[in-house]
C-alpha positions in Angstrom: 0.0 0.0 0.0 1.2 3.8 -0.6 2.2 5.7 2.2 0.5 8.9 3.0 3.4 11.4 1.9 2.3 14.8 1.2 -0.6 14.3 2.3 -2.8 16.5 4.5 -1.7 19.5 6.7 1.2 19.1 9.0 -0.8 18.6 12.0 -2.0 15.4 10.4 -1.4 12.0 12.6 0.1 8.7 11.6 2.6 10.2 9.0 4.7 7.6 7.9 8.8 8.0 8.9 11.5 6.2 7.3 11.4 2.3 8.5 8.1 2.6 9.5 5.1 0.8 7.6 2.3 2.7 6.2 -0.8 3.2 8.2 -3.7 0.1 7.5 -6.2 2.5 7.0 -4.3 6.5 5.5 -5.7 9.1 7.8 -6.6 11.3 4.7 -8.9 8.2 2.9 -12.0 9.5 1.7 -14.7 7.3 2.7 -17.6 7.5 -0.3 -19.9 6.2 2.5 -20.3 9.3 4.5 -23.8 10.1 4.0 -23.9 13.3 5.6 -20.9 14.7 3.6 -22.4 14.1 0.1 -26.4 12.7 0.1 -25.7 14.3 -4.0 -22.9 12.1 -4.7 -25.2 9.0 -3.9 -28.0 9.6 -5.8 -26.0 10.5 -9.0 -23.2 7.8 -9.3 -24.5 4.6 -10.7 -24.1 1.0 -7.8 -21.1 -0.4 -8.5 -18.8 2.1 -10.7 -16.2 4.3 -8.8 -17.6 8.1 -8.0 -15.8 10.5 -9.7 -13.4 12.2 -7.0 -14.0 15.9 -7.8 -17.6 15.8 -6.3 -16.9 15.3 -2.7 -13.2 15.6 -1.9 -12.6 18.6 -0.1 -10.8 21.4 -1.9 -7.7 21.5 0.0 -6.9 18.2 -1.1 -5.0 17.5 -3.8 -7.0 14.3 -5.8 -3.5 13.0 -7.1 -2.5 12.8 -3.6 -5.2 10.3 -2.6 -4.4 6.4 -2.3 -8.2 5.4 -2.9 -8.7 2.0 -5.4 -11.9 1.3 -6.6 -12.4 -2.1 -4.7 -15.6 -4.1 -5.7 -18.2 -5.7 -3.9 -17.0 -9.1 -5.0 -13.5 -8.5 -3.7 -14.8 -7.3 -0.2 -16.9 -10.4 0.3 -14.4 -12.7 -0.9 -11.9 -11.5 1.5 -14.5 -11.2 4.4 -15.0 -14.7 3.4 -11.5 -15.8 3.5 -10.3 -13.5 6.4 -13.4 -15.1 8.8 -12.5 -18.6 8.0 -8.9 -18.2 9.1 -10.3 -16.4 12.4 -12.5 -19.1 13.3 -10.3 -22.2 12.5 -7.6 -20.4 14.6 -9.6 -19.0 17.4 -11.9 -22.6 17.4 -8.7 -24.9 17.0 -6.7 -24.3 20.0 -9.5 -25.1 22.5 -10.5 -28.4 20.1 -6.3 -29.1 20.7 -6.5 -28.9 24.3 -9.9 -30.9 24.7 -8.0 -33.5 22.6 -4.4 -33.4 24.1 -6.1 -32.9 27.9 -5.2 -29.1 28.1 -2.1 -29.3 26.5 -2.0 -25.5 26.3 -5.0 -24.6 28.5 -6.1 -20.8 28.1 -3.2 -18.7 27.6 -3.3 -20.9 24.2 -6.3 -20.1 23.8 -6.2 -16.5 24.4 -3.4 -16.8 21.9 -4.6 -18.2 19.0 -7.7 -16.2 18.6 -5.9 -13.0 19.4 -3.0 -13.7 16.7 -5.9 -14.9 14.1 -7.4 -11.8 14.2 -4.2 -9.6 14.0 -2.9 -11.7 10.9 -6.3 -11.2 9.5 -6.5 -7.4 9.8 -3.2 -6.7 8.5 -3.3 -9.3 5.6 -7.1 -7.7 4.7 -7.9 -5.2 6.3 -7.2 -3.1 3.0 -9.4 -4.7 1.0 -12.8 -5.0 3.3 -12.2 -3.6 6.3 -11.3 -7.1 8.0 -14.9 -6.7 10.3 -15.1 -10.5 10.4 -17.6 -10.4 13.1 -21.7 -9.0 12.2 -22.1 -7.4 15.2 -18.5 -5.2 14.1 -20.8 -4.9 10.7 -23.9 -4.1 12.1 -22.0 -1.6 15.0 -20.5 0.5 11.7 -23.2 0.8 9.6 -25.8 2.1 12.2 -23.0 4.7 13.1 -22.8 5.4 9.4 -19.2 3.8 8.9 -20.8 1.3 6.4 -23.5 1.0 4.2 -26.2 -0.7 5.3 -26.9 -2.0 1.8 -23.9 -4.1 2.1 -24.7 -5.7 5.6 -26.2 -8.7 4.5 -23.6 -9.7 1.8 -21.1 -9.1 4.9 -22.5 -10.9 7.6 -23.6 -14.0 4.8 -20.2 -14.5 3.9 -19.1 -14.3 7.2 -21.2 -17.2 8.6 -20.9 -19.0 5.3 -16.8 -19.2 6.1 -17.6 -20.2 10.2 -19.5 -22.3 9.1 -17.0 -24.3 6.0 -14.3 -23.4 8.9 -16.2 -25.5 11.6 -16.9 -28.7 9.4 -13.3 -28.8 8.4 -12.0 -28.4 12.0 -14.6 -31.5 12.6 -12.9 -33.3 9.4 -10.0 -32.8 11.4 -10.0 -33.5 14.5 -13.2 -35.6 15.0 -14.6 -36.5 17.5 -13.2 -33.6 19.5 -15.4 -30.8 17.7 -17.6 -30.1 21.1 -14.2 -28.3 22.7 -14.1 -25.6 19.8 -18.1 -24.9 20.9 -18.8 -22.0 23.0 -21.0 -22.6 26.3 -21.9 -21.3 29.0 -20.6 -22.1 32.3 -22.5 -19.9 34.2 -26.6 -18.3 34.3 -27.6 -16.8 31.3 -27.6 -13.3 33.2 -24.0 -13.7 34.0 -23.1 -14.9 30.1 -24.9 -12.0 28.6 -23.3 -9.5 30.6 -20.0 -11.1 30.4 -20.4 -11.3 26.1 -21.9 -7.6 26.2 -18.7 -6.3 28.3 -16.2 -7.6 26.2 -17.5 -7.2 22.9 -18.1 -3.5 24.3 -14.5 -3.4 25.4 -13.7 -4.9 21.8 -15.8 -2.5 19.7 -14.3 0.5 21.5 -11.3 -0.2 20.6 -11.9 -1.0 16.9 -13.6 2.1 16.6 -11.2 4.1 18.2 -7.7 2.5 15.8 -10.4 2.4 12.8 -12.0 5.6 12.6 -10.0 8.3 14.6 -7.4 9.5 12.9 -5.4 10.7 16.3 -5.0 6.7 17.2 -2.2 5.1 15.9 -3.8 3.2 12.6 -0.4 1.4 12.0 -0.9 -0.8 15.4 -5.0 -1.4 14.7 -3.7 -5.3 14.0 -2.1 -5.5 17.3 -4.4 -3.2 19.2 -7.8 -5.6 18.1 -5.5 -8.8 18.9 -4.3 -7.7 22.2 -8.0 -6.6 23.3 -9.5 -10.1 21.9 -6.4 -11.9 23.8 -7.5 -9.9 27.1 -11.1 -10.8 27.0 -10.9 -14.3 26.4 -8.1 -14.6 29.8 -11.2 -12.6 31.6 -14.2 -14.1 30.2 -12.7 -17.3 28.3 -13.9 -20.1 31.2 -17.0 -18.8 31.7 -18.5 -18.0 28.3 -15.8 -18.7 25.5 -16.0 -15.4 25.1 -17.2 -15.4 21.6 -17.5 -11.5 21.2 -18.4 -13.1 17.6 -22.8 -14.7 16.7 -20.2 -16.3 14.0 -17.6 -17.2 16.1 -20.6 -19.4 18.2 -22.6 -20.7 15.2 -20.4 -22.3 13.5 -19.1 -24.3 15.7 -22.4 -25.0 17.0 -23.9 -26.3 13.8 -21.0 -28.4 13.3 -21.3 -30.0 16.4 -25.4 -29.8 17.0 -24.8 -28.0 20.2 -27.4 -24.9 20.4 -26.7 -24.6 24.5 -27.8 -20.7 24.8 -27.3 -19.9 21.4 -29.4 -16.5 21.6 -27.0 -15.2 24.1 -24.2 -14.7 21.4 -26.3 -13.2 19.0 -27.9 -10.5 21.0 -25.2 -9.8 23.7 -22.3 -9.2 21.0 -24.4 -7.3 19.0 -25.7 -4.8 21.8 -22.2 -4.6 23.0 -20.8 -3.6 19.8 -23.1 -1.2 19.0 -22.6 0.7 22.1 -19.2 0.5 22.0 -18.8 2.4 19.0 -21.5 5.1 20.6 -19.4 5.3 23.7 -16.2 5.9 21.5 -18.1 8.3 19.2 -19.4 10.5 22.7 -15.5 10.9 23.9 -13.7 11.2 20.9 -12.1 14.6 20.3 -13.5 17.3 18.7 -12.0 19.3 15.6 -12.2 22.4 17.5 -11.7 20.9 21.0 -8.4 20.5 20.9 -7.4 23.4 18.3 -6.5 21.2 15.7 -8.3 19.6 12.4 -9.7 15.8 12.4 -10.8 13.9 9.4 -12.6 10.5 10.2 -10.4 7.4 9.3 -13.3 4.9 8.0 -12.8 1.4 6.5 -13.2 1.0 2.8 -16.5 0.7 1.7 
């Protein structure tokens, strides 16, 4: 990917310096899917061809300067696809491992596998879709206008399509030791909804934060969503499998025809996401609060 030289105003965030990689997402992106910005540009462009750029980039930013490709739909589900099925056949296969092996790595693996998955993931796609991997990410963006709402189901369909390819494999695998990959409640359903709404909150905070505020350090959003996934599955890991995920639960559950509290990981991840990225939105800074200007850093759309 292009680095973001000469671009923006010196007071920009995330420049790129010598040895260091570009940012995943370029502060000064323009996201075609900011309604508010350009209702015009929407109703005049034809679905599926690239806008022309002159209509809604602002003037004080020079077009050439602009790292923007014209990714398709196709593209964006195909690597949703791909990107979800890694996520779930590492963050399901450690777990299946230790029921097998009798704990060989016990949670800390655990914690591990799903957190790296989802780092390798984000940098390796993030470019290309966004990397959400997770519909209640998808859902969380577009009802705080990050993502189109028309593309939501074409999303969240390929992402349970690839848990669900990624479960059966893992049961090809390493049958008959599917149920350990499964994510259950140990505890009352109160306490596994409010566990599941916490950390997916926690989560979604911090994905909003790396992938929409240009003042956080974009180049560490990999690391950043890893290290938070890591730290909720060591708090909440024994008690729920903190799934954070409805596809990180369903696949796994079809594959192995456990439905133990299944509506718990649809609703809870969901709410918690969504309110996340509300709660982010309320604190983050202002353009004029802190004297400087702010452009939103959104994923491709």
């Amino acid at each position: 990917m292009p680095g973001p030289e000469n671009i923006g105003t010196p007071d920009e965030s995330a420049l790129a310096t010598p040895g260091t990689p570009a940012p995943l997402f370029p502060p000064d992106r323009i996201d075609s899917l900011s309604y508010e910005r350009n209702s015009q540009y929407q109703n005049s462009t034809p679905r599926g061809k690239c806008s022309p750029l002159d209509s809604w980039v602002p003037n004080k930013t020079r077009i050439a300067d602009i790292p923007i490709p014209c990714v398709s739909l196709a593209r964006k589900i195909g690597a949703e696809f791909f990107g979800t099925f890694i996520l779930i056949f590492g963050a399901a296969a450690a777990p299946i491992v230790n029921q097998k092996y009798e704990g060989a790595g016990e949670l800390i693996s655990n914690a591990a596998s799903a957190g790296l998955a989802v780092m390798v993931v984000i940098l390796s796609t993030g470019h290309i879709s966004g990397a959400h991997l997770n519909p209640s990410v998808t859902i969380a963006f577009a009802a705080l206008r990050h993502f189109p709402w028309i593309h939501v189901p074409a999303y969240i369909a390929a992402q349970v399509c690839a848990s669900v390819c990624a479960s059966f494999a893992l049961k090809g695998i390493y049958n008959p030791f599917m149920s350990g990959g499964v994510t259950v409640p140990s505890v009352s359903a109160g306490q596994a909804f409010a566990l599941e709404f916490v950390t997916t909150f926690i989560l979604m905070f911090v994905i909003t934060a790396v992938a929409t505020d240009t003042r956080a350090v974009g180049e560490l959003a990999g690391l950043a969503i890893g290290a938070t996934v890591m730290m909720n599955i060591l708090i909440a890991g024994p008690l729920t499998g903190a799934s954070m995920n409805p596809v990180r639960t369903i696949g796994p559950a079809i594959a192995a025809r456990n439905y133990k509290q299944l509506w718990i990981y649809f609703v809870a991840p969901t709410a918690g996401a969504t309110t996340g990225a509300v709660a982010y939105t309320m604190v983050k800074l202002s353009a004029d609060g802190e004297g400087s200007s702010q452009r939103t850093r959104r994923f491709p759309p």
